[in-house]
C-alpha positions as CSV (number, residue, x, y, z in Angstrom):
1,X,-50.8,-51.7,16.8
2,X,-50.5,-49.7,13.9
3,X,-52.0,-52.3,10.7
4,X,-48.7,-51.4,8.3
5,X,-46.5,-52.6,11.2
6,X,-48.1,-55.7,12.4
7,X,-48.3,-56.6,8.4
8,X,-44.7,-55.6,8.2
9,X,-43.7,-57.6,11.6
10,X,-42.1,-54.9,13.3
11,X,-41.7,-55.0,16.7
12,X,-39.0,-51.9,18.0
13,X,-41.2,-49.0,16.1
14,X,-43.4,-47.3,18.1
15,X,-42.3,-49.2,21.5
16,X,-40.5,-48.3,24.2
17,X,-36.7,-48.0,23.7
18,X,-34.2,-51.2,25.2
19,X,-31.2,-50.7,24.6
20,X,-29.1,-53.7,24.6
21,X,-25.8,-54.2,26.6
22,X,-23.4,-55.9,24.3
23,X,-23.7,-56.8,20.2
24,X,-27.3,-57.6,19.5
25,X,-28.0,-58.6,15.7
26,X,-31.0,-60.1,16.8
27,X,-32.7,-56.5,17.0
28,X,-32.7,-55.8,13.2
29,X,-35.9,-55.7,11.3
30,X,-36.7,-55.6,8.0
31,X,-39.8,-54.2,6.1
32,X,-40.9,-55.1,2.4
33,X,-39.6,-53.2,-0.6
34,X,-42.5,-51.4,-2.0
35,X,-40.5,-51.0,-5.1
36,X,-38.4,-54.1,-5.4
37,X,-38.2,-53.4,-9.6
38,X,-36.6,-49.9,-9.2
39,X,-32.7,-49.6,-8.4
40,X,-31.7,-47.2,-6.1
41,X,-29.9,-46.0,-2.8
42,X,-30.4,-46.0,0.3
43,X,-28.1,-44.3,3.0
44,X,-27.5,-44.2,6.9
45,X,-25.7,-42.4,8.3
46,X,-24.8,-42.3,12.0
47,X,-22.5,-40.3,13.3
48,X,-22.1,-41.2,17.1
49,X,-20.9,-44.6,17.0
50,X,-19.1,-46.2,19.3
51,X,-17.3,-49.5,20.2
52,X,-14.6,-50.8,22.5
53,X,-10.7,-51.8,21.9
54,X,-10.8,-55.3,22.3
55,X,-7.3,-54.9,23.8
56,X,-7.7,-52.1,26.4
57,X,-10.8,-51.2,27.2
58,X,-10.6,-47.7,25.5
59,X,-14.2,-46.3,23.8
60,X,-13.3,-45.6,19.9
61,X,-15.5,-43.4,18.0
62,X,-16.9,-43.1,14.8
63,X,-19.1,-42.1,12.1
64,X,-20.8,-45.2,9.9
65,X,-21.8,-45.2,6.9
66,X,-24.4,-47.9,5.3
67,X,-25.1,-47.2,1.7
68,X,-27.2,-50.1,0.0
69,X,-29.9,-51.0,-3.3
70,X,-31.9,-53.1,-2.1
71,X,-33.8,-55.9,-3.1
72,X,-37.2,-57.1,-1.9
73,X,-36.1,-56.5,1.8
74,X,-34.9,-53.4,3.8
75,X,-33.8,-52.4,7.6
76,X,-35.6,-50.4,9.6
77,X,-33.8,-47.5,10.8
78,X,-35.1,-48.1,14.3
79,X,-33.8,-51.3,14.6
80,X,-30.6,-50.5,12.9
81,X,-29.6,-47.9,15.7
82,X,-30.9,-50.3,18.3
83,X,-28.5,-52.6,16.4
84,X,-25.7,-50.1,15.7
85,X,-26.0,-48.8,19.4
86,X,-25.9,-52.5,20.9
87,X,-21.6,-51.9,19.9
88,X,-21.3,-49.9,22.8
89,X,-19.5,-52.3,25.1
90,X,-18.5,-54.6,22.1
91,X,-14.7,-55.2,21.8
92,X,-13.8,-55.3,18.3
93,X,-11.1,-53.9,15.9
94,X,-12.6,-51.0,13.5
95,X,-12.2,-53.4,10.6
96,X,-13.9,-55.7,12.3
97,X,-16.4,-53.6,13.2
98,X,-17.0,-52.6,9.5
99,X,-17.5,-56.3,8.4
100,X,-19.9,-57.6,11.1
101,X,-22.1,-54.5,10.1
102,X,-22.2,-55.5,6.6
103,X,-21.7,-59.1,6.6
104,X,-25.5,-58.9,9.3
105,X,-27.1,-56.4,6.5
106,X,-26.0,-59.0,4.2
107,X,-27.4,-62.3,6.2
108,X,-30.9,-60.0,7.3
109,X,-31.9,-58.3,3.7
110,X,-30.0,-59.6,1.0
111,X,-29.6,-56.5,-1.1
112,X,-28.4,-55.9,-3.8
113,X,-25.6,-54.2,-3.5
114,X,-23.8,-52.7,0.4
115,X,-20.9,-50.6,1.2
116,X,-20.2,-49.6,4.9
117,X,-17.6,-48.1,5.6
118,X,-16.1,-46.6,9.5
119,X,-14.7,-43.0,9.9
120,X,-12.9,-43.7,13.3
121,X,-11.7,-41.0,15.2
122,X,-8.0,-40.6,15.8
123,X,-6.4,-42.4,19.0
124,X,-2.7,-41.9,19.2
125,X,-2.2,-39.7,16.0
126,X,-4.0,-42.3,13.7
127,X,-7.4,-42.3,11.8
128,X,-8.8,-45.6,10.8
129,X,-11.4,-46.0,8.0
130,X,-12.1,-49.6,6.8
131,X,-14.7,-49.7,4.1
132,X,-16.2,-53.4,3.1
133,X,-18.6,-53.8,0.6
134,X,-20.5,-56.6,-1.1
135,X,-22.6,-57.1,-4.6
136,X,-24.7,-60.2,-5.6
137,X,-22.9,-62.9,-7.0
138,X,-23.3,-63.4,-10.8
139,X,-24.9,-59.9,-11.2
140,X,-23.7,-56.5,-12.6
141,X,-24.1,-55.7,-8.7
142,X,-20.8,-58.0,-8.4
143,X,-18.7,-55.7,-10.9
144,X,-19.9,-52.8,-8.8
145,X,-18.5,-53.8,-6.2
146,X,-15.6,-55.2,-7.3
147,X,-15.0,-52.0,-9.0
148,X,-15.4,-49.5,-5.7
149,X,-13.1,-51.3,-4.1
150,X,-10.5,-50.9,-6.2
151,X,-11.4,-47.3,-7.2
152,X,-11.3,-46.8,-3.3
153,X,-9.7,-43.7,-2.2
């Protein structure tokens, strides 16, 4: 095993691919911040998202997108499209959808500052696109946030 991943504990890089039947948070990794005193962004983006209705049954589609600073911790973008992917036969409303995301990016790494928001495709005529977001309590991380959302388009 590669001596940066067994330091970093990584254990879906470099393996064979499982993919996970239903919502798996338990497949997200994180790696050290090699530069935990610089702010800045980092952004996923993935476009082929999917989930179920929890009502009927029907596959919805989106684009998600994760935009975070992080702190001393950060995904891996293996684990986080293991994770993303493990929605597949997950029945959840979009806005649900949209707040588990953050709220496990939240519990696993403890950034900074997240945003995620969901570009649904239309079913029926409609287009749904929650957006949640989340800055550090008692930091200027807080205002951010605070400010985004209402500034939200």
């Amino acid at each position: 095993m590669n001596d940066n991943r067994r330091q970093e504990g990584l254990r879906q890089l470099g393996t064979h691919t499982h993919y996970r039947d239903d919502y798996a948070p338990e497949v997200l990794e994180t790696f050290q911040n090699r530069h935990p005193e610089n702010d800045y962004w980092v952004r996923f983006n993935c476009p082929e998202f999917t989930s179920l209705c929890p009502i009927t049954g029907q596959p919805d589609f989106a684009e998600i997108r994760i935009s975070y600073v992080p702190a001393e911790r950060m995904v891996e973008s293996k684990s986080l499209k293991l994770y993303l992917f493990s929605f597949r036969n997950h029945g959840d409303f979009h806005e649900d959808c949209v707040n588990i995301i953050m709220k496990d990016l939240i519990r696993l790494m403890q950034p900074k500052y997240i945003e995620v928001t969901g570009l649904f495709t239309p079913r029926g005529g409609i287009s749904i696109w929650p957006y949640a977001n989340y800055g550090q309590p008692g930091t200027r991380w807080e205002q951010l946030a605070v400010r985004r959302l209402e500034e939200h388009q």
